[in-house]
C-alpha positions in Angstrom: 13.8 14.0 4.6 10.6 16.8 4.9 7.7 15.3 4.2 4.2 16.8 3.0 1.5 17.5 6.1 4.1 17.9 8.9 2.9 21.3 9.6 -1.0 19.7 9.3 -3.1 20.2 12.7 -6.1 18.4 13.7 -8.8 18.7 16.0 -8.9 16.6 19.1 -12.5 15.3 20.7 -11.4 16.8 23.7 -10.8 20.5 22.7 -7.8 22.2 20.8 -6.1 21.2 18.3 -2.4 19.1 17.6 -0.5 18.4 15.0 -1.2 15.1 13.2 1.1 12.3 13.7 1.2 10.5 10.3 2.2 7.1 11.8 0.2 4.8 8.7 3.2 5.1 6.2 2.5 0.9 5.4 -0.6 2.0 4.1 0.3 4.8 1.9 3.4 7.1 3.1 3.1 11.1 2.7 4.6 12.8 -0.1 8.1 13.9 -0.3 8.8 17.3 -0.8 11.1 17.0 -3.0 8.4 15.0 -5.2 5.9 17.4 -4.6 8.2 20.2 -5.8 9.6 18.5 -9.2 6.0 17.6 -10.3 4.5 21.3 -9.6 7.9 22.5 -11.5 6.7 19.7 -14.7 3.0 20.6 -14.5 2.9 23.2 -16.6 4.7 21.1 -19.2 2.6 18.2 -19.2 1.7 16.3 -22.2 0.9 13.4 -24.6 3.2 10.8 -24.0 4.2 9.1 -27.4 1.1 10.7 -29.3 2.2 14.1 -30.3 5.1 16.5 -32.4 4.9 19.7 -30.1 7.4 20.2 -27.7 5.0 19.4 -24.5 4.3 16.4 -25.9 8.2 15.6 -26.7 9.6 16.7 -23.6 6.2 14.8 -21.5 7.7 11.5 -23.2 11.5 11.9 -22.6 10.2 12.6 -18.7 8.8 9.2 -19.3 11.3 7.0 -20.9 13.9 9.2 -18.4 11.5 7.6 -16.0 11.8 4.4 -16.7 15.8 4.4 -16.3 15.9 6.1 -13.5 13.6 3.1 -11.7 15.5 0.4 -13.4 19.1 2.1 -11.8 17.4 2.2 -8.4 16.0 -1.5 -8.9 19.9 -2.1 -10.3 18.1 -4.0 -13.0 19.9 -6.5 -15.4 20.1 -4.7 -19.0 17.5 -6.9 -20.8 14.4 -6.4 -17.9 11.8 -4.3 -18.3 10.2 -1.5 -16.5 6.6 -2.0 -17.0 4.4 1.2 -15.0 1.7 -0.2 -13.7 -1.3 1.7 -11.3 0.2 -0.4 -8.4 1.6 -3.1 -6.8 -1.9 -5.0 -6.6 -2.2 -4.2 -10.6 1.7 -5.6 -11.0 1.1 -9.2 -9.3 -2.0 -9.4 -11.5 0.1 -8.1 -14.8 2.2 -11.0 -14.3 -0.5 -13.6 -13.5 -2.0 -12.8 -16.7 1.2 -13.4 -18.5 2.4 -16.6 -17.2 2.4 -19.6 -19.0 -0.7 -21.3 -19.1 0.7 -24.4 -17.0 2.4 -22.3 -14.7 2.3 -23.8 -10.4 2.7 -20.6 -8.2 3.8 -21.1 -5.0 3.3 -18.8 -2.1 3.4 -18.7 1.0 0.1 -17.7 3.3 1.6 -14.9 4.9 1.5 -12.6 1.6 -0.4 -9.5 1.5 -3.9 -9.8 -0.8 -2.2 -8.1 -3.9 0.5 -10.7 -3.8 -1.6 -13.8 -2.4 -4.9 -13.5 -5.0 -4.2 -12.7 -8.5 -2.7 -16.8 -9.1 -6.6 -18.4 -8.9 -6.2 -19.1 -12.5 -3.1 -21.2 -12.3 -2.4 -24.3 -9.6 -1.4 -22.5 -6.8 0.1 -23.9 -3.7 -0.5 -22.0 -0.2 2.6 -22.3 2.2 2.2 -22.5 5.5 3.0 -19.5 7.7 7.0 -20.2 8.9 8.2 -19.5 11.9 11.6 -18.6 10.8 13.6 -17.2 7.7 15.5 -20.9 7.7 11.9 -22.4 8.4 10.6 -20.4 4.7 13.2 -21.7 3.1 12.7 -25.2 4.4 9.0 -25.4 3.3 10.0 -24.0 -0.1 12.5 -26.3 -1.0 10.3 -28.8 0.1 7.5 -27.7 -2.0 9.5 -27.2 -4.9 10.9 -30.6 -5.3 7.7 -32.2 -4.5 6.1 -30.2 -7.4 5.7 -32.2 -11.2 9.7 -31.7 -12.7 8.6 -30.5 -15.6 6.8 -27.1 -16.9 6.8 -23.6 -15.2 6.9 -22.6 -11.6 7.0 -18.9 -10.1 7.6 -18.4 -6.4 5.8 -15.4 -5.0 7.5 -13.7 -1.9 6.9 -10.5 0.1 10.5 -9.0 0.9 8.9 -7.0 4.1 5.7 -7.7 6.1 3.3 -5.1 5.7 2.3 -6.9 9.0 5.4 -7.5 11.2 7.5 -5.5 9.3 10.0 -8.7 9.5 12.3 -9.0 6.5 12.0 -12.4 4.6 15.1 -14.3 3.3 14.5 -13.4 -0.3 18.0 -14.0 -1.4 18.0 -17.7 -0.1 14.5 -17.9 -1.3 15.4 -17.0 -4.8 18.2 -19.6 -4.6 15.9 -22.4 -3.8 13.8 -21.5 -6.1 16.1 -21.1 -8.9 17.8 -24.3 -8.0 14.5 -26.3 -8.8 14.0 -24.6 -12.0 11.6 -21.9 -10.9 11.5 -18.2 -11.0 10.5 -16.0 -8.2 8.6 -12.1 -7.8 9.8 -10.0 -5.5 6.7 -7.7 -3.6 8.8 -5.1 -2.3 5.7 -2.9 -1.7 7.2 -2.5 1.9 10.8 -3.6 1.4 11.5 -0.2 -1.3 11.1 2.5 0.8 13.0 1.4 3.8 15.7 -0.6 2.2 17.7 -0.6 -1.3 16.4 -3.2 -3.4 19.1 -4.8 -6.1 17.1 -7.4 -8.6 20.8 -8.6 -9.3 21.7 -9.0 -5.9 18.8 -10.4 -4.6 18.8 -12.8 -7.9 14.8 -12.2 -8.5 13.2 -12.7 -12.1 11.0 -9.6 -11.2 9.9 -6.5 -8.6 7.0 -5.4 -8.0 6.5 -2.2 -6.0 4.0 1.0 -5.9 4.7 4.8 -5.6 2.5 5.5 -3.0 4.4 3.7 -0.6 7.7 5.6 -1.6 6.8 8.8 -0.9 5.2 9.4 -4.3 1.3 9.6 -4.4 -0.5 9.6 -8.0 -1.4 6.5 -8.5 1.6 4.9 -10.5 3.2 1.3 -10.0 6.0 -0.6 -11.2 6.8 -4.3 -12.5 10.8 -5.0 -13.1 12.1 -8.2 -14.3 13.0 -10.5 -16.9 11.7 -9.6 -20.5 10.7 -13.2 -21.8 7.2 -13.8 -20.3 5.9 -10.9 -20.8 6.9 -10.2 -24.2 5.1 -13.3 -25.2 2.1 -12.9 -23.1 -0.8 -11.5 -24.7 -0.9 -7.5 -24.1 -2.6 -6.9 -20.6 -5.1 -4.1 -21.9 -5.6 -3.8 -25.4 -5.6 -0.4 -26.5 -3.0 2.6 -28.3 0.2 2.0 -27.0 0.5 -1.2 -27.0 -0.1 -1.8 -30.3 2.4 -1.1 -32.9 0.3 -1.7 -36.2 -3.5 -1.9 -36.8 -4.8 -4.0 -40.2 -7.9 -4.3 -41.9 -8.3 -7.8 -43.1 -10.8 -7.8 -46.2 -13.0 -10.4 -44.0 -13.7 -7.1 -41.9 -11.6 -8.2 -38.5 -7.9 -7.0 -38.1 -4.8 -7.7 -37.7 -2.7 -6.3 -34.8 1.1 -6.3 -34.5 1.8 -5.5 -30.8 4.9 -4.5 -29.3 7.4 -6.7 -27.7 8.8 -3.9 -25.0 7.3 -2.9 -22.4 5.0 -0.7 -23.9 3.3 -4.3 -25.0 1.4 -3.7 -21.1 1.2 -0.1 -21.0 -1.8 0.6 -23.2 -3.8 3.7 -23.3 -2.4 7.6 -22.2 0.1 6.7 -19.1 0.1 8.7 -15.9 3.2 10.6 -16.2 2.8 12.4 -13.5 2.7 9.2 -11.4 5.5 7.8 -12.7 7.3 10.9 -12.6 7.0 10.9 -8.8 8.0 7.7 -8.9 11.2 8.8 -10.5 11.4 11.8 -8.1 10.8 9.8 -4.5 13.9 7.0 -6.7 16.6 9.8 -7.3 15.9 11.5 -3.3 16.1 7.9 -1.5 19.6 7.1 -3.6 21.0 10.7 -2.8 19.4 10.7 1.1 21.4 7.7 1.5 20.1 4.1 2.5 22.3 3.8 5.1 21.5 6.5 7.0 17.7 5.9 6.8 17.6 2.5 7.9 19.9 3.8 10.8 17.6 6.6 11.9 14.6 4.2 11.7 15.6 1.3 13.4 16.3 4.0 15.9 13.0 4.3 15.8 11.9 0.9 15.7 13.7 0.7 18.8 11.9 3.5 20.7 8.6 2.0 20.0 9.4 -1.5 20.4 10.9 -0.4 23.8 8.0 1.4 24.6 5.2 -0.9 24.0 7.3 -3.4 25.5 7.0 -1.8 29.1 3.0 -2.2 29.1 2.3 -5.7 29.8 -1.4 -5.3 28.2 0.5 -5.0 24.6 1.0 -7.9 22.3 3.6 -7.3 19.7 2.6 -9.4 16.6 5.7 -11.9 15.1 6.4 -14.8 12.7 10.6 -14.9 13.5 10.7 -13.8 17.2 12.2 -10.1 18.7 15.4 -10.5 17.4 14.6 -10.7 13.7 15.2 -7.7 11.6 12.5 -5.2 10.3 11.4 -1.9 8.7 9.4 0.1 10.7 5.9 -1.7 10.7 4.6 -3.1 13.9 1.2 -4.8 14.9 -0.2 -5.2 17.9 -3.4 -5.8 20.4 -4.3 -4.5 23.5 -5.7 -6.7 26.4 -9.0 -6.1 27.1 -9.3 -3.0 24.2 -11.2 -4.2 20.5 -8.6 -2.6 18.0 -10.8 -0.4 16.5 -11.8 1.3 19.5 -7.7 1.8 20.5 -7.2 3.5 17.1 -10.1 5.4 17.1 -9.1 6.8 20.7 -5.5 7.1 19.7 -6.7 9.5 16.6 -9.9 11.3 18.3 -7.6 12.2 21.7 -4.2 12.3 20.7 -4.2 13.3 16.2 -2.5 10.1 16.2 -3.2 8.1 12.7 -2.5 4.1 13.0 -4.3 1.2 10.9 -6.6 -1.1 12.0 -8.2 -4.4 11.4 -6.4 -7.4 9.3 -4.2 -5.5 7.1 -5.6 -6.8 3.8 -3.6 -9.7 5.0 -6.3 -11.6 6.6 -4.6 -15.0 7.1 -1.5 -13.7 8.2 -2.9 -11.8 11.1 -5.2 -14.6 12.2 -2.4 -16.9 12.2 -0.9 -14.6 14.7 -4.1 -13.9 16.8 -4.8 -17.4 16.6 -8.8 -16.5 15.9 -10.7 -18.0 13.6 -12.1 -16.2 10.8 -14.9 -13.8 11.2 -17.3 -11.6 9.2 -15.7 -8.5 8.1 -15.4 -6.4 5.4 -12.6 -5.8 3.2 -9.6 -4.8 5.2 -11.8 -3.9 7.8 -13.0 -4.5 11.6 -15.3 -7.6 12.7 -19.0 -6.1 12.3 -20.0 -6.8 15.8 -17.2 -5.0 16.6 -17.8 -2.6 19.6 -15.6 -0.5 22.8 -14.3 -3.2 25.2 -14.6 -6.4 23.1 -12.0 -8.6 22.9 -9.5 -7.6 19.7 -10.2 -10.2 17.0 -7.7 -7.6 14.6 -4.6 -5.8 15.7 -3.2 -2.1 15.4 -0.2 -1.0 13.0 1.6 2.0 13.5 4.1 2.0 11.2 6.9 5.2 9.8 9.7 5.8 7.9 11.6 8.9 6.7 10.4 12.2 7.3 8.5 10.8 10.8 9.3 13.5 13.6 10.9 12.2 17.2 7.9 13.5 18.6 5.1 11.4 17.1 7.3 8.3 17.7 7.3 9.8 21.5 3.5 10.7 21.5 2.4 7.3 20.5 4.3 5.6 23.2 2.6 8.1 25.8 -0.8 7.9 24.3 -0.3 3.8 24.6 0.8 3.9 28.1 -1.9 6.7 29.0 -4.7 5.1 27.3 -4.2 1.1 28.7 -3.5 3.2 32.5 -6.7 5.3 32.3 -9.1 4.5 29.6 -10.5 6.5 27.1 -11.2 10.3 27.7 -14.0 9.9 25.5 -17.6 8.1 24.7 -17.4 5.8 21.6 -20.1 3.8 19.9 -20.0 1.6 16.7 -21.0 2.4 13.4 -20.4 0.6 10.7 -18.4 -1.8 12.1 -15.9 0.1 13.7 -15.7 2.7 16.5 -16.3 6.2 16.4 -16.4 9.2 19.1 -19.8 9.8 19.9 -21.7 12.9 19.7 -22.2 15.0 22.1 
């Protein structure tokens, strides 16, 4: 599937320039063409949504509502959930925390990403431990669950791909156990939607959570899918036109507001549908592309890589269920003897090669892996003191998906094995916190 910026070149510290190697798709994945192209096609018709007679304005909000089914058929949503557009996945976790019940215990597990680990603070919460198996997740949840008061509401929060391993979690038997002992469950399928179909009915999950830039659809757009009940009764999450569906003046001068009880209830103010247009686009090109044939060309991939890094004993492949366990194509790592920030800033300044580093804005995730204890960092970031040649106290992700060429796959491996044989080409030196090439 093309992909925007595969015909992008970059310079290189050491003269010349390559093409850039895109290999940061956990992080936010490059545009579809196909996305890019039905949005500049709509531009020129963009309008109110829901605010206006014209034509732009009509034809801006059947793109919307059109929208909205075309997500819920890719989700394979039940017919009474709701497709709530949010900005992102981080803004969907925290749409639902603000409309659970008021006694509501969460349970999730420490391994979450921050947009799916944070948002519960103002419910009881219960932190799982990390799991070193899918059987092992589902152990510790049942045995959380039935230890938990019988009575009230419960929600189970659960990645369905690790934006760290890249390790699918047993979200099907995790909804099960959940739904056995009366709780309901959110899906974060941040990194599970754009490398493998997600069915809310199949998997049994009360909702999904997911966000367009990590489909192939930039603009700033989310999505929250799921079961209608909570949120209609939850207080709107922004108050504002939209959701709102009359506006009285009481003669004590307050007002009275009726607000709506679909999912415009959480959608207030003028939406981004051009966001959730691409959102619609990137749904409709992953269903015609074919699943099956993109997990099959990435693992593929995965394969390569894995392979790869697997013949330089200095590498340390990051994993909760062991080498055998399945995955999109996300993978951490350290380096012996290299800090991470330095190995991704040589793997970018000498070979156009983008990865991640740091803790993945899944901070006790990776230090469960490292086995370090915490240190001073910034969000997402590299340890301050961080400097060329310390020992790693983060890891590297390179991570892919459709549209990635052969050749970066095959450029990475190289630029591994050339870089832990002969050292950086180049002089780096830090600044703030992490490693840069220095100048000449």
């Amino acid at each position: 599937m093309p992909v925007l910026g595969r015909d992008v070149t970059v310079p290189l510290v050491t003269g010349g320039e390559v093409g850039y190697a895109a290999l940061d798709y956990a992080a936010s994945a490059p545009a579809l063409q196909r996305v890019w192209d039905d949005v500049a096609a709509y531009a020129p018709y963009y309008g109110s949504v829901h605010r206006g007679a014209g034509y732009l304005s009509q034809l801006s909000t059947d793109l919307f509502e059109n929208s909205r089914a075309t997500v819920a058929e890719f989700l394979d949503c039940r017919a009474d959930d709701q497709v709530v557009f949010t900005r992102s996945t981080t803004d969907s976790l925290n749409l639902l925390a603000a409309a659970l019940p008021a006694d509501c215990q969460v349970f999730v597990f420490e391994t979450e990403h921050h947009a799916s680990l944070l948002p519960w603070s103002d419910h009881r919460v219960s932190y799982l431990d990390a799991p070193r198996t899918p059987a092992r997740a589902v152990e510790i949840l049942e045995r959380a669950l039935a230890a938990r008061e019988p009575y009230g509401p419960a929600l189970v929060c659960v990645t369905g791909a690790s934006n760290v391993t890249g390790e699918l979690w047993p979200v099907r038997e995790l909804a099960a156990a959940a739904h056995a002992h009366g709780a309901r469950i959110v899906l974060d399928a941040a990194q599970l939607a754009p490398h493998h179909p997600v069915s809310v009915r199949d998997l049994d999950v009360d909702w999904v959570a997911f966000s367009g830039h990590k489909l192939y659809a930039p603009f700033g757009s989310g999505v929250l899918a799921g079961r209608a009940d909570w949120l209609r009764e939850a207080d709107p999450y922004l108050a504002g036109g939209g959701a709102s569906r009359t506006v009285t003046r009481r003669t004590d001068g307050g007002v009275d507001v009726e607000w709506h009880t679909t999912a415009a209830r959480h959608e207030a103010g003028s939406p981004n549908v051009i966001g959730v247009y691409a959102i619609a686009s990137a749904c409709k090109a992953l269903t015609e592309a074919g699943f099956e044939n993109l997990v099959a060309r990435e693992e593929r991939l995965i394969a390569a890589v894995r392979a790869g890094l697997a013949e330089v004993p200095e590498v340390r492949v990051l994993s909760l269920f062991g080498d055998d366990a399945p995955r999109v194509g996300v993978i951490s790592f350290v380096v012996e003897g290299w800090n991470s920030s330095h190995f991704a800033a040589a793997l970018s300044a000498e070979y156009g090669i983008g990865v991640r580093d740091g803790l993945f804005c899944a901070h006790p995730l990776v230090r469960t892996l490292l086995g370090s204890d915490p240190q001073v960092i910034g969000e997402c970031g590299a340890p301050e003191a961080a400097a060329p040649g310390e020992r790693s106290l983060n890891a590297i992700r390179v991570s892919f998906g459709a549209g990635t060429p052969d050749e970066h796959v095959e450029r990475f491996v190289r630029a591994v094995k050339e870089l832990v044989r002969d050292g950086a080409a180049w002089s780096y030196r830090t600044e703030d916190g992490r490693c840069v090439p220095a100048r000449d």
